[in-house]
C-alpha positions, 0 to 999 in steps of 0.5 A, a space after each residue: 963876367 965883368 962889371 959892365 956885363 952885369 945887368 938887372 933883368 925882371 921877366 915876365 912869361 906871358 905863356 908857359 906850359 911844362 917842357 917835357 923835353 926828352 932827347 939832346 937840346 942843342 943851342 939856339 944856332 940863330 943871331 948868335 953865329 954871325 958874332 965875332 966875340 970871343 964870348 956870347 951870353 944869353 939869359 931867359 928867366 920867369 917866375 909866377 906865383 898863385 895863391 890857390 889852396 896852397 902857394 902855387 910857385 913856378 920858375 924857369 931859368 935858362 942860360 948860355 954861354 958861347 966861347 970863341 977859339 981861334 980856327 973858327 971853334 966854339 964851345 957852347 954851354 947850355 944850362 936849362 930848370 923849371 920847378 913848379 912848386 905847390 906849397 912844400 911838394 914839388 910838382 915838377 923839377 926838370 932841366 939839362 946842363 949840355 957842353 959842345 964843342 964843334 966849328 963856328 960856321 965855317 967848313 963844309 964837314 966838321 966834327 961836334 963832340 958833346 956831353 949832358 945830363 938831364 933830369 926830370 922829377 915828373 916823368 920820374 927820369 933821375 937822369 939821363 947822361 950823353 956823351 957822343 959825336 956828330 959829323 956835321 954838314 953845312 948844306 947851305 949858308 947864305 946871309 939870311 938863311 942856312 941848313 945843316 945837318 948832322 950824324 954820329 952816335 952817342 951813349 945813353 945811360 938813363 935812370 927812371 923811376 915810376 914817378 910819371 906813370 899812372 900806377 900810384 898803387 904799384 908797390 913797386 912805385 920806388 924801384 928803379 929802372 936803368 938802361 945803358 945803350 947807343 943810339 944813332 943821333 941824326 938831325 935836321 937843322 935850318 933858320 931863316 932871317 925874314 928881316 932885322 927884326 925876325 928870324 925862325 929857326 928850327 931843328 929835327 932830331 931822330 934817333 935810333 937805339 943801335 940794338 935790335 930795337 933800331 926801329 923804334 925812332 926818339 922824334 924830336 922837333 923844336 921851333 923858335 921865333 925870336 923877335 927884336 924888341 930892342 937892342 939886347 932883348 927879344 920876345 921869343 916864341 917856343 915849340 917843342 915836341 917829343 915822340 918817343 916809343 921805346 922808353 924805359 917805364 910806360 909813360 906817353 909816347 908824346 909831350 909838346 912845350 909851347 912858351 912865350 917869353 922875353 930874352 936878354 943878352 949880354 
């Protein structure tokens, strides 16, 4: 990063509620793939505090970075944390740092690779790990309005623990559980852009365990709309949910996210 990339930024989230994303993040495929640098920065960063019984602390930090190549390449690095913090306890500590590597909007079929690892301390994931491929489709790509889609596989290797369960009492709240094992990753993607000001974009996940389980789908859906406040900053609304009924400990089959907050780029 060079000097005149250095900004100072203060954030304000004016909603936030815990994200309790459980399947591969991807990057936000918005205003950022119509650019023609060779790199691309995006920062999202909130904090609040409350004094109850004890100093309630929240904080979100999420950034990327997209690097372009010659031939119409990009790698896209995504880095995500939210800790909530009540007093000296942590009530929740998650995030993901993902890498890909795929074609820069510009063939009908292209290979993405990717690789991340994923954590959350209040469902009691230790980690997650990724590493797969997609085939990537380019369905429709207009000035305004695009939609792909995607297929592959992927391995998983995860690690829980009971934190996120309701057996407080369980003696064997310590013991660790840990799966190792090949899903089918499809996936869903469009954005449309209403004006200079407003764009929507959202993708769909389902992924299949590539065992004798098959049938129990992991549904991801996330939602965002980004609106231009100014020239490098934007107020973001975001949804996300999960569903997911093959999981390794007995936790909800369904979490959401909903935020709104501001973004700024450099």
């Amino acid at each position: 990063m060079d000097k005149k990339s250095i900004i100072l930024y203060i954030l304000i989230t004016l909603c936030n509620t815990n994200i309790f994303g459980q399947v591969l993040n991807i990057d936000r495929e918005n205003e950022i793939d119509s650019l023609h640098k060779k790199r691309e920065t995006y920062i999202n960063l909130s904090f609040n505090t409350d004094k109850l019984k004890k100093e309630l602390i929240d904080l979100s930090v999420k950034a990327e970075s997209d690097f372009f190549f010659k031939k119409n390449y990009v790698l896209i690095a995504l880095y995500s944390n939210d800790i909530t913090l009540n007093g000296s306890d942590f009530i929740q500590n998650q995030g993901y740092f993902h890498l890909r590597y795929r074609d820069h909007e510009k063939r009908k079929y292209s290979s993405e690779s990717f690789i991340q690892y994923q954590w959350n301390g209040a469902l009691g994931m230790k980690y997650r790990q990724l590493i797969g491929n997609n085939l990537r489709c380019k369905i429709l790509e207009k000035t305004n309005f695009d939609f792909y889609s995607g297929i592959g596989l992927f391995y998983e290797n995860e690690q829980w623990n009971l934190n996120g369960t309701n057996n407080s009492t369980d003696p064997n709240k310590t013991e660790l559980f840990e799966r190792e094992i090949f899903r089918i990753n499809t996936y869903f993607k469009t954005a449309y852009k209403i004006n200079d000001n407003l764009d929507i974009s959202a993708i769909t996940y389902f992924q299949l365990p590539f065992n004798s389980s098959v049938l129990n789908v992991r549904w991801f859906f996330d939602l965002n709309t980004t609106l231009k406040i100014g020239k490098n900053s934007n107020c973001i609304i975001h949804w996300d949910n999960t569903y997911d009924n093959y999981r390794l400990v007995p936790i909800s089959n369904f979490y959401y996210s909903l935020s709104i907050g501001l973004q700024f780029k450099f």
